[in-house]
PDB file of the backbone (N, CA, C, O) and the ligand in Angstrom, with CONECT records:
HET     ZN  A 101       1
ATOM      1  N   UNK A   1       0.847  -1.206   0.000  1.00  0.00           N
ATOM      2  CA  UNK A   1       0.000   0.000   0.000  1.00  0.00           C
ATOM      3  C   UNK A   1       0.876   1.246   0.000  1.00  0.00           C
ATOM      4  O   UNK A   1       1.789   1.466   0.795  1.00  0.00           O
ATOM      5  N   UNK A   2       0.434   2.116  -1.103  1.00  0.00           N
ATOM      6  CA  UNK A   2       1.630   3.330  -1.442  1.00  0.00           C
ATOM      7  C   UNK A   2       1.315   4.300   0.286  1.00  0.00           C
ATOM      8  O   UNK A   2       0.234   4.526   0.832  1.00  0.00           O
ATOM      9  N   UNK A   3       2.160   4.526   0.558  1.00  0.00           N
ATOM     10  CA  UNK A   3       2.423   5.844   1.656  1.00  0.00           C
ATOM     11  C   UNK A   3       1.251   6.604   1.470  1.00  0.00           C
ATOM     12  O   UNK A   3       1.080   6.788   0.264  1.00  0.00           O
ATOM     13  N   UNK A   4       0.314   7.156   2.206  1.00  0.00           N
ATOM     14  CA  UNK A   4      -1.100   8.846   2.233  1.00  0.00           C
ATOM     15  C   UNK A   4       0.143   9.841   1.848  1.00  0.00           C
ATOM     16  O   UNK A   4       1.319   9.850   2.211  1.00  0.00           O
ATOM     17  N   UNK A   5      -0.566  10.630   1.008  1.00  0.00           N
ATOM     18  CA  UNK A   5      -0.378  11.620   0.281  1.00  0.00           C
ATOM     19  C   UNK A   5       1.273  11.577  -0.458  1.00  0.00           C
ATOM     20  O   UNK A   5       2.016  12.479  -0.073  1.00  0.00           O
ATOM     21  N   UNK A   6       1.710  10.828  -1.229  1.00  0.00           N
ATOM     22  CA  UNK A   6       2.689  11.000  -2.215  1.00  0.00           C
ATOM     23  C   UNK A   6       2.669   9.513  -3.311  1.00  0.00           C
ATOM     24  O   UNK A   6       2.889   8.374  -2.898  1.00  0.00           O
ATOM     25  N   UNK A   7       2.417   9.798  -4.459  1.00  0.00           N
ATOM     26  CA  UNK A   7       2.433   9.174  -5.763  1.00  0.00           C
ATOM     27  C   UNK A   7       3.325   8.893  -6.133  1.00  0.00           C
ATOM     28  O   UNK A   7       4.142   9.808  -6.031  1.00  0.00           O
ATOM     29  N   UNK A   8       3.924   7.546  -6.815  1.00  0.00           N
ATOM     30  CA  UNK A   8       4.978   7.629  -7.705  1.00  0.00           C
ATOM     31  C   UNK A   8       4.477   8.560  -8.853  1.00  0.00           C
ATOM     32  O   UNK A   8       5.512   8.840  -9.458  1.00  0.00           O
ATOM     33  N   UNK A   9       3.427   9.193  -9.480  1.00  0.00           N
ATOM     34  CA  UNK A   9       3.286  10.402 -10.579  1.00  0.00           C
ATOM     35  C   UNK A   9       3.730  11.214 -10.291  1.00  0.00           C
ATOM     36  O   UNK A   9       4.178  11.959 -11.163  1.00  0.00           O
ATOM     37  N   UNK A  10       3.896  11.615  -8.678  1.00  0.00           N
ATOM     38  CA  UNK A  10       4.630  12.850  -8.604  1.00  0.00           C
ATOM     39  C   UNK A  10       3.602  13.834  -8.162  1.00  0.00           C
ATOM     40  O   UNK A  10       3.742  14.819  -7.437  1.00  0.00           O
ATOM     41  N   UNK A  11       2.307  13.260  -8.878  1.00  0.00           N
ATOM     42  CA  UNK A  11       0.949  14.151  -8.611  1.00  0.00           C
ATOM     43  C   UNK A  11       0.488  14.502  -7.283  1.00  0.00           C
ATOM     44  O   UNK A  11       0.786  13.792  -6.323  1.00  0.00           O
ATOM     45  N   UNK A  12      -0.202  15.521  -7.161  1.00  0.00           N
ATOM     46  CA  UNK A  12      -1.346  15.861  -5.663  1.00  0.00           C
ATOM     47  C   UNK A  12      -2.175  15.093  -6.215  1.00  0.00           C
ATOM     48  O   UNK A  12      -2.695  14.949  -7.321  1.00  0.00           O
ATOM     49  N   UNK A  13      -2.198  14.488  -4.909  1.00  0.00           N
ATOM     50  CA  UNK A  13      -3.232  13.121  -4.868  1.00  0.00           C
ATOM     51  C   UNK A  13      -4.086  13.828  -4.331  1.00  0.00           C
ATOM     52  O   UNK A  13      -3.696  14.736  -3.598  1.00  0.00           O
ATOM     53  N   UNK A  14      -5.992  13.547  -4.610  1.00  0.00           N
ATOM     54  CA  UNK A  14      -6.784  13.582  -3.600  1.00  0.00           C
ATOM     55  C   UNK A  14      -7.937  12.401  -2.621  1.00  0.00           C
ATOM     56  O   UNK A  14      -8.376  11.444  -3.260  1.00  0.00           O
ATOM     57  N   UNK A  15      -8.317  12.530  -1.258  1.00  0.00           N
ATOM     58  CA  UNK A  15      -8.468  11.576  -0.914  1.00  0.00           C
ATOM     59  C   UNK A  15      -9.895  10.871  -1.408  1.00  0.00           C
ATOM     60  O   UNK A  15     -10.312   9.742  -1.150  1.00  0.00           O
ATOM     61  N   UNK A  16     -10.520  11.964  -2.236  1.00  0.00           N
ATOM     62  CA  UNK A  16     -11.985  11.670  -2.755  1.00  0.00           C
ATOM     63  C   UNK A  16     -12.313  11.992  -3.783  1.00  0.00           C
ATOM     64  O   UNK A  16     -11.324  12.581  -4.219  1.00  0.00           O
ATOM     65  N   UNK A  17     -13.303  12.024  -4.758  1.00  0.00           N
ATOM     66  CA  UNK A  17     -13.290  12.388  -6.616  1.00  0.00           C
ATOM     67  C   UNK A  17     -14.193  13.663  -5.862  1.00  0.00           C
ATOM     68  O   UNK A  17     -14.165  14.528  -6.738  1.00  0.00           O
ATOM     69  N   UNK A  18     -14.848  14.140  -4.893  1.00  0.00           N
ATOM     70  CA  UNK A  18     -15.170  14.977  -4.462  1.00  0.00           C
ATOM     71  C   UNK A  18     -14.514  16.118  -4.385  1.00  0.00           C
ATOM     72  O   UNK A  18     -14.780  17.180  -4.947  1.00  0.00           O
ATOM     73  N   UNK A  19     -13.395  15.789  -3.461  1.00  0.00           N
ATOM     74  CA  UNK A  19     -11.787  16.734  -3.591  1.00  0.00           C
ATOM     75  C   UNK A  19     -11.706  17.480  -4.606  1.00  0.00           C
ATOM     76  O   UNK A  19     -11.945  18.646  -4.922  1.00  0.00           O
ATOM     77  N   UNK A  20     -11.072  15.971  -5.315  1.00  0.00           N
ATOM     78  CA  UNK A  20     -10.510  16.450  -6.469  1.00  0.00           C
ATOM     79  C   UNK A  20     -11.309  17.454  -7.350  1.00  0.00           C
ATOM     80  O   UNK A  20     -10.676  18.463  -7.661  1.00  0.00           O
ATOM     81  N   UNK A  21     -12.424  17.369  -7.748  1.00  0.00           N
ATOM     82  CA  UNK A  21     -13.309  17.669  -8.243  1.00  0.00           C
ATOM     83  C   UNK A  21     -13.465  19.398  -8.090  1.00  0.00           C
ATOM     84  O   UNK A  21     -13.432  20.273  -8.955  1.00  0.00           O
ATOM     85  N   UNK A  22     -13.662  19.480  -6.487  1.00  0.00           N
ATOM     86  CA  UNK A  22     -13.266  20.917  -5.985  1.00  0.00           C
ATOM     87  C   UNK A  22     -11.917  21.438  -6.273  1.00  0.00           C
ATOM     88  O   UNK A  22     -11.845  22.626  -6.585  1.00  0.00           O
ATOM     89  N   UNK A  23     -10.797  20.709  -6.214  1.00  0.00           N
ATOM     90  CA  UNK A  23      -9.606  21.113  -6.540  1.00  0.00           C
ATOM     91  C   UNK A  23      -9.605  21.785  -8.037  1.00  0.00           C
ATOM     92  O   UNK A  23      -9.110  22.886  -8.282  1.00  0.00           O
ATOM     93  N   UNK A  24     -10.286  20.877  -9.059  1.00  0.00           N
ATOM     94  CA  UNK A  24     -10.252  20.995 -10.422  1.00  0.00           C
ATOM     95  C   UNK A  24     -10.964  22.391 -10.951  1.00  0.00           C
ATOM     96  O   UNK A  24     -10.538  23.126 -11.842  1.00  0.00           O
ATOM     97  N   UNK A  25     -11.996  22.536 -10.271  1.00  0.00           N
ATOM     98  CA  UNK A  25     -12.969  23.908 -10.338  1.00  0.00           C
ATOM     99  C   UNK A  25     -12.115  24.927  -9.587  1.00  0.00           C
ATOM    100  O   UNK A  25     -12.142  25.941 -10.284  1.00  0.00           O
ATOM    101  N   UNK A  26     -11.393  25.140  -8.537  1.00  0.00           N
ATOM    102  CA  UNK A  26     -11.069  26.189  -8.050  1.00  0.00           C
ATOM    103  C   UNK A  26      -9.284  26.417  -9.200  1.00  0.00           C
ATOM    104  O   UNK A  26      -8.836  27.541  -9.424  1.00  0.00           O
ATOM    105  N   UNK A  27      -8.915  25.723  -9.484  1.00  0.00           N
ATOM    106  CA  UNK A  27      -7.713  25.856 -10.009  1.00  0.00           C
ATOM    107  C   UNK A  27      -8.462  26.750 -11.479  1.00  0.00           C
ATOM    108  O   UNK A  27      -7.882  27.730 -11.946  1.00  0.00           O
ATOM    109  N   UNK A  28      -9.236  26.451 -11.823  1.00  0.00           N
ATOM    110  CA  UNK A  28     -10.047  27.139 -13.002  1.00  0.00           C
ATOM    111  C   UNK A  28     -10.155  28.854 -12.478  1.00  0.00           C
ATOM    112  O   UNK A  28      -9.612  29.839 -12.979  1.00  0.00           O
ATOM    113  N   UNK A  29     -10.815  28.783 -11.622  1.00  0.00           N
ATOM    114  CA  UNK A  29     -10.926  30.087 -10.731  1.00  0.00           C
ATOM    115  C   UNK A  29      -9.600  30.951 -10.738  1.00  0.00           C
ATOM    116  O   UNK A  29      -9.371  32.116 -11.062  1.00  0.00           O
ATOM    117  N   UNK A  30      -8.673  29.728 -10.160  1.00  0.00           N
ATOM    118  CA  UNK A  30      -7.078  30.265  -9.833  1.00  0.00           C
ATOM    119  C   UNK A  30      -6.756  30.899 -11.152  1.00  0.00           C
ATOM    120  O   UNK A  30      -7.148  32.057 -11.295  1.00  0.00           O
ATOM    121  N   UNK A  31      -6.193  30.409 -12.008  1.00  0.00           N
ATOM    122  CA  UNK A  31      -5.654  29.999 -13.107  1.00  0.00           C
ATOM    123  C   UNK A  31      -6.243  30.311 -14.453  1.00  0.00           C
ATOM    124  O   UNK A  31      -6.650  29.308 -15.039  1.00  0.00           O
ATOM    125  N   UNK A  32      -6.392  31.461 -15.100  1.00  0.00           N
ATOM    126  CA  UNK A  32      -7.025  32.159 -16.439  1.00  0.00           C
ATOM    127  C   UNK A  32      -5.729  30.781 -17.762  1.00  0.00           C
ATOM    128  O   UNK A  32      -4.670  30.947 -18.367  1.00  0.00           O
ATOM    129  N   UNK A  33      -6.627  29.691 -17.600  1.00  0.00           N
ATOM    130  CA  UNK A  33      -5.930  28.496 -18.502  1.00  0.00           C
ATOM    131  C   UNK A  33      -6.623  28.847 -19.903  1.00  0.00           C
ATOM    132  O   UNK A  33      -7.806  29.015 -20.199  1.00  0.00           O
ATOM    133  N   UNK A  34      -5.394  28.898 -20.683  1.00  0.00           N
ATOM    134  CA  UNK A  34      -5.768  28.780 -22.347  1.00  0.00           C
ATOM    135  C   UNK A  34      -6.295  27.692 -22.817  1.00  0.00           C
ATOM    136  O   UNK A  34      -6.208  26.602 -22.250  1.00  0.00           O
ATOM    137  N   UNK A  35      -6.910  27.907 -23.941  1.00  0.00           N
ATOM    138  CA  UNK A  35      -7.942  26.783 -24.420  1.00  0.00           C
ATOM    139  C   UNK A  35      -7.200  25.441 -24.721  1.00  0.00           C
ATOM    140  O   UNK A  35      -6.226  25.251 -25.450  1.00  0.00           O
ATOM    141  N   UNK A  36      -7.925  24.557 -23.961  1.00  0.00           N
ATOM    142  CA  UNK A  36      -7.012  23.151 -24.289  1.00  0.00           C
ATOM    143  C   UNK A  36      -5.915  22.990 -23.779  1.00  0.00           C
ATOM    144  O   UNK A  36      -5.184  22.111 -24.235  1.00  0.00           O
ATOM    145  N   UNK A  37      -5.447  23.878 -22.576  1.00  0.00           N
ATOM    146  CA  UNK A  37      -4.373  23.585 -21.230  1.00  0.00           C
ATOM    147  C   UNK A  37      -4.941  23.359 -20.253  1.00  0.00           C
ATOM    148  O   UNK A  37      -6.160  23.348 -20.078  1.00  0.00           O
ATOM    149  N   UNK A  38      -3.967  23.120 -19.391  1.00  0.00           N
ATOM    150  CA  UNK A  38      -5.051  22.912 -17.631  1.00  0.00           C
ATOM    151  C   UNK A  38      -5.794  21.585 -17.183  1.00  0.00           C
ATOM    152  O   UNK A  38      -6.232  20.777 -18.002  1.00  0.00           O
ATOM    153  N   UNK A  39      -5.880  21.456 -16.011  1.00  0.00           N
ATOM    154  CA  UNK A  39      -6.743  20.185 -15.718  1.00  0.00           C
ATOM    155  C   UNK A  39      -7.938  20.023 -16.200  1.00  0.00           C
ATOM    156  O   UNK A  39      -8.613  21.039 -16.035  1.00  0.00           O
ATOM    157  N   UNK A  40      -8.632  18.963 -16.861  1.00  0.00           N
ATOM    158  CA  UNK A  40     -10.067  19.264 -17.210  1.00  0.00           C
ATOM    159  C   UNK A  40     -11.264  18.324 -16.762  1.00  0.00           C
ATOM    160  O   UNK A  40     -12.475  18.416 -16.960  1.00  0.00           O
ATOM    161  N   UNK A  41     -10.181  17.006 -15.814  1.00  0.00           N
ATOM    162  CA  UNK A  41     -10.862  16.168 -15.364  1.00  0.00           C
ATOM    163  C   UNK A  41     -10.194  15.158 -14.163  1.00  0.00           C
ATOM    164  O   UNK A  41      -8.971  15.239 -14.053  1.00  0.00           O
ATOM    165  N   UNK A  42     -10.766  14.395 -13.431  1.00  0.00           N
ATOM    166  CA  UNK A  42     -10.041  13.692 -12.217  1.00  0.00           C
ATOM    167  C   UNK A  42     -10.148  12.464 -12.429  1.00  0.00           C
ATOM    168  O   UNK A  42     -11.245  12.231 -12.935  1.00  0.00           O
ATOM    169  N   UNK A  43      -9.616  11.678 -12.305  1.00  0.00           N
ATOM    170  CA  UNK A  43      -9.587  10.132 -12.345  1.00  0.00           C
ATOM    171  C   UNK A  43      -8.513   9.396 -11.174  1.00  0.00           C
ATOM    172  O   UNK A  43      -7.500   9.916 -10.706  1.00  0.00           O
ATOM    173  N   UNK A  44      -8.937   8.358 -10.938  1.00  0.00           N
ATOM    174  CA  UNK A  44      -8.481   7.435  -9.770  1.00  0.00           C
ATOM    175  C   UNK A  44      -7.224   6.859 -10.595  1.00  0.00           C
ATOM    176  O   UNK A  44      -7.164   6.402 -11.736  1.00  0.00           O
ATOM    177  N   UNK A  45      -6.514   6.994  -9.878  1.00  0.00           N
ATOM    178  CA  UNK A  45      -5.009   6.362  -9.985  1.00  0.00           C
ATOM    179  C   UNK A  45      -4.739   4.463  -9.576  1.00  0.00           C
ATOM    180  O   UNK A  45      -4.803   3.748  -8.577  1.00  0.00           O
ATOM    181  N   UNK A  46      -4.505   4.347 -10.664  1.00  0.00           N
ATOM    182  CA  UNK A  46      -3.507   2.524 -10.523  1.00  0.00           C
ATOM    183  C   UNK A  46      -2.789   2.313  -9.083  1.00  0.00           C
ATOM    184  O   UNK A  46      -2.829   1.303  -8.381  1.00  0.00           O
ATOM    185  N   UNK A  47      -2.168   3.452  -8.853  1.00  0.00           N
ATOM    186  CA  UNK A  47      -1.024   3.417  -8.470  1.00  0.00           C
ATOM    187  C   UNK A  47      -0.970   3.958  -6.980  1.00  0.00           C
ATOM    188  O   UNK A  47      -0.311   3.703  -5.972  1.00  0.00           O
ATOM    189  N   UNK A  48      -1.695   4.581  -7.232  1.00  0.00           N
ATOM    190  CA  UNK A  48      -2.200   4.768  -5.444  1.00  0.00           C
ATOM    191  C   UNK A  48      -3.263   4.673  -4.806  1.00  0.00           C
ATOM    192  O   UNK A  48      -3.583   4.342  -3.665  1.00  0.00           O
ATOM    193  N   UNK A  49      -3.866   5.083  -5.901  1.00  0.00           N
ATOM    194  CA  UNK A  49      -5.692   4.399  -5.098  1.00  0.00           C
ATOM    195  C   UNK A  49      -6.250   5.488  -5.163  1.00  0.00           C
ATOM    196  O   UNK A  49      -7.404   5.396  -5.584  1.00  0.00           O
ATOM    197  N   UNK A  50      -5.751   7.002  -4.800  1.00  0.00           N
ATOM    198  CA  UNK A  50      -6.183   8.037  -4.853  1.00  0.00           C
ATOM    199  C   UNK A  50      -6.711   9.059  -5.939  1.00  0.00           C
ATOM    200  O   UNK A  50      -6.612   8.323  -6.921  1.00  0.00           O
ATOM    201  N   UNK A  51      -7.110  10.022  -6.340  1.00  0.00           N
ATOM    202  CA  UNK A  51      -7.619  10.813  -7.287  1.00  0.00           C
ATOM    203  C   UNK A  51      -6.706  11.903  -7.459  1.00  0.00           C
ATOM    204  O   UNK A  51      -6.248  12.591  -6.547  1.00  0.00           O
ATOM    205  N   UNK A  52      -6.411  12.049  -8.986  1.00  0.00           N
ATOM    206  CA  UNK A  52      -5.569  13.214  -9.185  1.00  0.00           C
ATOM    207  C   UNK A  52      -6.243  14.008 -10.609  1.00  0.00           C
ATOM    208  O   UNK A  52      -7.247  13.541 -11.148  1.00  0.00           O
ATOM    209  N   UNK A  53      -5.619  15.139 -11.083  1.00  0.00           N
ATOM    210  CA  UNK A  53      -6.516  15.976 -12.120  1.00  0.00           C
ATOM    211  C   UNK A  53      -5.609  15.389 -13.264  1.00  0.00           C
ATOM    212  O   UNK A  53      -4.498  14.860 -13.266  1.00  0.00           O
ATOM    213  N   UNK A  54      -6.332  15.628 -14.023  1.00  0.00           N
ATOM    214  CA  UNK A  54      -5.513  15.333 -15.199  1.00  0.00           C
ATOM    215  C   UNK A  54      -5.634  16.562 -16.427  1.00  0.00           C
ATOM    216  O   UNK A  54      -6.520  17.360 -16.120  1.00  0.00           O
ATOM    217  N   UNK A  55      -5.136  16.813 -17.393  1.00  0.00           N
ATOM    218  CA  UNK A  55      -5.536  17.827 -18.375  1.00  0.00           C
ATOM    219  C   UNK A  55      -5.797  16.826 -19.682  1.00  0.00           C
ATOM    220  O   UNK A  55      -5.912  17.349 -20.790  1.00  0.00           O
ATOM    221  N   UNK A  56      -5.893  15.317 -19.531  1.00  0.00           N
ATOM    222  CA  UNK A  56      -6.318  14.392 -20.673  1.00  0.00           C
ATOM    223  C   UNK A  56      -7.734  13.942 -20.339  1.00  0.00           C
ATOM    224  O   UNK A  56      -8.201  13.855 -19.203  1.00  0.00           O
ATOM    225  N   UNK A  57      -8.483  13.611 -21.726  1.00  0.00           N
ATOM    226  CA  UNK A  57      -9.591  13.235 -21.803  1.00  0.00           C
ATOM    227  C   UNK A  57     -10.983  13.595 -21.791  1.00  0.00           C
ATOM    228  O   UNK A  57     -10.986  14.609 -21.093  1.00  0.00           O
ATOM    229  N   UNK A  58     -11.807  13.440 -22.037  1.00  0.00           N
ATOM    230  CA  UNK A  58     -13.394  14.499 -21.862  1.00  0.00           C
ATOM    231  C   UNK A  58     -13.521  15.659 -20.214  1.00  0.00           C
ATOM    232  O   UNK A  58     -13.348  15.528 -19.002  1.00  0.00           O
ATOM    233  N   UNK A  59     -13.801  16.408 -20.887  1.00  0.00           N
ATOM    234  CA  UNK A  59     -13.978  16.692 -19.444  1.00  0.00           C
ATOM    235  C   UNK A  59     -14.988  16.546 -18.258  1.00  0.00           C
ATOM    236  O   UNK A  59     -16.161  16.198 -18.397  1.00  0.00           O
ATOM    237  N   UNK A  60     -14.424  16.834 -17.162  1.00  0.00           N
ATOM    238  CA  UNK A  60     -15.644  16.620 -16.053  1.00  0.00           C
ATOM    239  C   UNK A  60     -16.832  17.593 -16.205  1.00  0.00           C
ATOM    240  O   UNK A  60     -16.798  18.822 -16.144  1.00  0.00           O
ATOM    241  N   UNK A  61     -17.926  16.755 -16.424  1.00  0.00           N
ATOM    242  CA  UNK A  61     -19.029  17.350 -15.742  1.00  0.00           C
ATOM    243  C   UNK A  61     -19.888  18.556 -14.976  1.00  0.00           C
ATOM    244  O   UNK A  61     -20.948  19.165 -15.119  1.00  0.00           O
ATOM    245  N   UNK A  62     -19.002  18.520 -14.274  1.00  0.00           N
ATOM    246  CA  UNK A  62     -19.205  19.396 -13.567  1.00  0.00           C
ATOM    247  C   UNK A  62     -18.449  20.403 -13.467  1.00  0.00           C
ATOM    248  O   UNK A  62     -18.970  21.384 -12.935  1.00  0.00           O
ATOM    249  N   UNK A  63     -17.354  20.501 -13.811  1.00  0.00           N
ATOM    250  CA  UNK A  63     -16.522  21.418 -14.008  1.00  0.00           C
ATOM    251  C   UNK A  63     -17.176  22.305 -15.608  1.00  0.00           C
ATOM    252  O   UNK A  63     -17.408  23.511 -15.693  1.00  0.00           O
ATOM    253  N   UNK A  64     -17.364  21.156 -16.829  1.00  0.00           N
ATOM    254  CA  UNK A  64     -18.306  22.031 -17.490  1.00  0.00           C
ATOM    255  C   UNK A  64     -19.262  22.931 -17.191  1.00  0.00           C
ATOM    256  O   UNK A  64     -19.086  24.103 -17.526  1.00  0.00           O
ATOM    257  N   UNK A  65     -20.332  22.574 -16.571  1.00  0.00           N
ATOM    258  CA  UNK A  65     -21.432  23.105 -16.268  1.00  0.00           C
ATOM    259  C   UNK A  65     -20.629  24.443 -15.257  1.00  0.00           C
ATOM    260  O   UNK A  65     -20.834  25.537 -15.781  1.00  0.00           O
ATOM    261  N   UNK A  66     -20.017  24.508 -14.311  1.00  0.00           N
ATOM    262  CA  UNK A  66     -18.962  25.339 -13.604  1.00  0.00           C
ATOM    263  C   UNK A  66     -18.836  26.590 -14.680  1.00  0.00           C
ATOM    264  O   UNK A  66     -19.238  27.753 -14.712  1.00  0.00           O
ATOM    265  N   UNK A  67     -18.099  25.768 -15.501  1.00  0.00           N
ATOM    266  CA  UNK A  67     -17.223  27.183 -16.134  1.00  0.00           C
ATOM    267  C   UNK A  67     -18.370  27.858 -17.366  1.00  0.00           C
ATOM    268  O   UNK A  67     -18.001  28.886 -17.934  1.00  0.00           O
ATOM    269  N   UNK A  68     -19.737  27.257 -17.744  1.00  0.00           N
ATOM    270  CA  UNK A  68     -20.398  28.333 -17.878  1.00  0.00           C
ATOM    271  C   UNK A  68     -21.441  28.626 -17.732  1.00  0.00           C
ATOM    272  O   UNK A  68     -22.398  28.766 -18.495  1.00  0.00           O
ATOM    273  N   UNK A  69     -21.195  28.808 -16.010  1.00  0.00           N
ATOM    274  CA  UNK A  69     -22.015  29.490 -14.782  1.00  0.00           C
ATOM    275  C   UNK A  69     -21.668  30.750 -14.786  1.00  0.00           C
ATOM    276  O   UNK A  69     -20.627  31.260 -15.200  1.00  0.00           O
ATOM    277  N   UNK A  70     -22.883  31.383 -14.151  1.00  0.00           N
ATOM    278  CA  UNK A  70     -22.789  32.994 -13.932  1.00  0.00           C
ATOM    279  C   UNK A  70     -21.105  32.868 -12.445  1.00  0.00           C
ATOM    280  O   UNK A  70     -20.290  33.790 -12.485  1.00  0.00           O
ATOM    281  N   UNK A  71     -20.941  31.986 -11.629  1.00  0.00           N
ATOM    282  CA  UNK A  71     -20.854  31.835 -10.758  1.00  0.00           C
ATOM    283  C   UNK A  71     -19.374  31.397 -11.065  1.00  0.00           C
ATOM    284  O   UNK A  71     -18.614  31.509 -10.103  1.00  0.00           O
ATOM    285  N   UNK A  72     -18.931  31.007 -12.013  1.00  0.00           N
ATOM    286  CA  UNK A  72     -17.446  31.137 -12.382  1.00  0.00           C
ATOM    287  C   UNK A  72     -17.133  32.388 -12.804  1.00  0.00           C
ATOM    288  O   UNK A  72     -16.371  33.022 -12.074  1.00  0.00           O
ATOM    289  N   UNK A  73     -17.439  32.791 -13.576  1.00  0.00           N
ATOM    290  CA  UNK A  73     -16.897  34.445 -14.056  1.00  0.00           C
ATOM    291  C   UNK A  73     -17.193  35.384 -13.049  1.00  0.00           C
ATOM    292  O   UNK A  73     -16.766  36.513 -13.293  1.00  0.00           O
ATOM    293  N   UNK A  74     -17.915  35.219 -11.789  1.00  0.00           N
ATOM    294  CA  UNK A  74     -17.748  36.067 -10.962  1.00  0.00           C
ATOM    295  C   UNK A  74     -16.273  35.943 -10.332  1.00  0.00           C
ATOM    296  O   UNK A  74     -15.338  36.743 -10.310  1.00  0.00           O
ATOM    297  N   UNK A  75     -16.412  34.700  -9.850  1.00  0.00           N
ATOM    298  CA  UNK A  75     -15.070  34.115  -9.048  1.00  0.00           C
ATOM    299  C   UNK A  75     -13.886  34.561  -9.682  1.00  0.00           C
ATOM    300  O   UNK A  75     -12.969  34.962  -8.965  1.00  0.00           O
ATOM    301  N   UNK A  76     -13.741  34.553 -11.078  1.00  0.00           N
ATOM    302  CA  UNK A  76     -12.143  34.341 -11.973  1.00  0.00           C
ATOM    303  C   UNK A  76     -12.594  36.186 -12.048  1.00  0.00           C
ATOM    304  O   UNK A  76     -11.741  36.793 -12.696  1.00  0.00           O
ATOM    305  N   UNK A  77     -13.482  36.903 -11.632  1.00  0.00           N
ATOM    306  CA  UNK A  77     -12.831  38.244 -11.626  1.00  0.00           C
ATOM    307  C   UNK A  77     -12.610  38.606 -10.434  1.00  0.00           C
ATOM    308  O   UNK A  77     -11.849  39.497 -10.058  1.00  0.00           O
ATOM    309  N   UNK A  78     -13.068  38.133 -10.004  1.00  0.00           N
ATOM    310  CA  UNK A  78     -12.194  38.333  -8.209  1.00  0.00           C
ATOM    311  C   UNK A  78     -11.065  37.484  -8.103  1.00  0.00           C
ATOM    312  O   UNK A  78     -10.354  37.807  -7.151  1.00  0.00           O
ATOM    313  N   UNK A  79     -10.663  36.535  -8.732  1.00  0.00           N
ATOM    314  CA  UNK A  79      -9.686  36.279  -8.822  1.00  0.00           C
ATOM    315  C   UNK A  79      -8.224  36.648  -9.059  1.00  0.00           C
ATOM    316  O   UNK A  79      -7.163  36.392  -8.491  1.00  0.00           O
ATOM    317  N   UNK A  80      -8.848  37.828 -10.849  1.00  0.00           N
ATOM    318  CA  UNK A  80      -8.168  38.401 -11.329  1.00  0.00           C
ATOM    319  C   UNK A  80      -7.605  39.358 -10.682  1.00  0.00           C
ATOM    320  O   UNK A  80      -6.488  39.828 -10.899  1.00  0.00           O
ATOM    321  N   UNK A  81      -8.540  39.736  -9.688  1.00  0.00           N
ATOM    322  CA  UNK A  81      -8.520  41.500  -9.281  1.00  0.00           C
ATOM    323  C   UNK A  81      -7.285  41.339  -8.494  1.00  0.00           C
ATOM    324  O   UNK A  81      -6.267  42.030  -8.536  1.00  0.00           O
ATOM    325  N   UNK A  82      -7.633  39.982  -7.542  1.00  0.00           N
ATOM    326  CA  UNK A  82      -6.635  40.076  -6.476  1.00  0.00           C
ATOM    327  C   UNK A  82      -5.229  39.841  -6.782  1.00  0.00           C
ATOM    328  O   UNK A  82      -4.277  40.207  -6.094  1.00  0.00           O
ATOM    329  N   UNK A  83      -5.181  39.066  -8.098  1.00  0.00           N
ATOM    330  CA  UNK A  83      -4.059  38.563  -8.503  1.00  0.00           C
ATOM    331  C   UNK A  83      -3.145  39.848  -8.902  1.00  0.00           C
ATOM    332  O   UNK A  83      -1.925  40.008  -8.859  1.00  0.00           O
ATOM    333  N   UNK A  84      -4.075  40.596  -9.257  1.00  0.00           N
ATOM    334  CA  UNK A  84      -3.452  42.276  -9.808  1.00  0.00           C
ATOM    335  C   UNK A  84      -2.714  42.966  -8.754  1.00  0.00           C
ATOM    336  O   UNK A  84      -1.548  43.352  -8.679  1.00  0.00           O
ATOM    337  N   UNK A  85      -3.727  43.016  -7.947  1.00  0.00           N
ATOM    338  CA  UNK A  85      -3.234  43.813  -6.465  1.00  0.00           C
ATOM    339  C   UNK A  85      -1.941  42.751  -5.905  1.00  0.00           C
ATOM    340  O   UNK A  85      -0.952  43.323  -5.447  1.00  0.00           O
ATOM    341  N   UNK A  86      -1.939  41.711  -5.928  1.00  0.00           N
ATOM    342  CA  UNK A  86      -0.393  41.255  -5.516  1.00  0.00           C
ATOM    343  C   UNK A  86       0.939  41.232  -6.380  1.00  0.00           C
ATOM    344  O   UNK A  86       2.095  40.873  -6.156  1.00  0.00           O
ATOM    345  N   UNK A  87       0.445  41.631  -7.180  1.00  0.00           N
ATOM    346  CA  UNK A  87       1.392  41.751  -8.587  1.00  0.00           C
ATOM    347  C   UNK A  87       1.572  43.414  -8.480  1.00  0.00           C
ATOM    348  O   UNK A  87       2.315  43.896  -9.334  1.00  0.00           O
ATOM    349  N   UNK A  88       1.063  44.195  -7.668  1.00  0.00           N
ATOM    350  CA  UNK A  88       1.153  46.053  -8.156  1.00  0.00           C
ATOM    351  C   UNK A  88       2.625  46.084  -7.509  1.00  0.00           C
ATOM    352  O   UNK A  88       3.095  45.800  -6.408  1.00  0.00           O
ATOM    353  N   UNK A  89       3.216  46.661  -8.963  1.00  0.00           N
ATOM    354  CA  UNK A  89       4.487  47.079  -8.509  1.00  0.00           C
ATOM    355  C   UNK A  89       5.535  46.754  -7.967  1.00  0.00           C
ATOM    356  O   UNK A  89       6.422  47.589  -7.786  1.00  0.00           O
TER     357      UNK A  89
HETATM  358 ZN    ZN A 101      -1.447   8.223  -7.920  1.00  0.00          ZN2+
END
């Protein structure tokens, strides 16, 4: 049984597709990703048992429906804003 929290991928593991799932949507938030970069979905690992994001394959679900919500483009401009203000100067 691989060691809690470290992958031979190297990846952030998460302990639930729930997690991950949240992980995958807020990194969207984080992260103004160009079309066809970035994580776009989570899947359970061989190798550890755990859930990690991936940027291969259809995407999640819910992360679709996410990104075109009124409720993402609020977030990724508050995102932006703040990202500005730590970047001034
Ligand atoms: Zn793994």
């Amino acid at each position: 049984m691989a060691k809690i929290s470290t992958c031979s991928s190297g990846k952030k593991l998460y302990l639930s597709e729930a997690l991950a799932e949240e992980a995958l949507l807020g990194a969207h938030v984080q992260f103004d990703f160009a079309q066809g970069t970035g994580p776009i979905a989570v899947y359970r690992c061989d190798d550890c048992g755990y859930f990690h994001l991936t940027s291969q394959g259809l995407i999640n679900t819910k992360l679709k429906d996410f990104l075109a919500s009124g409720d993402y483009k609020r977030l990724r401009q508050a995102a932006a804003w703040t990202s500005k203000l730590k970047h001034k100067y």
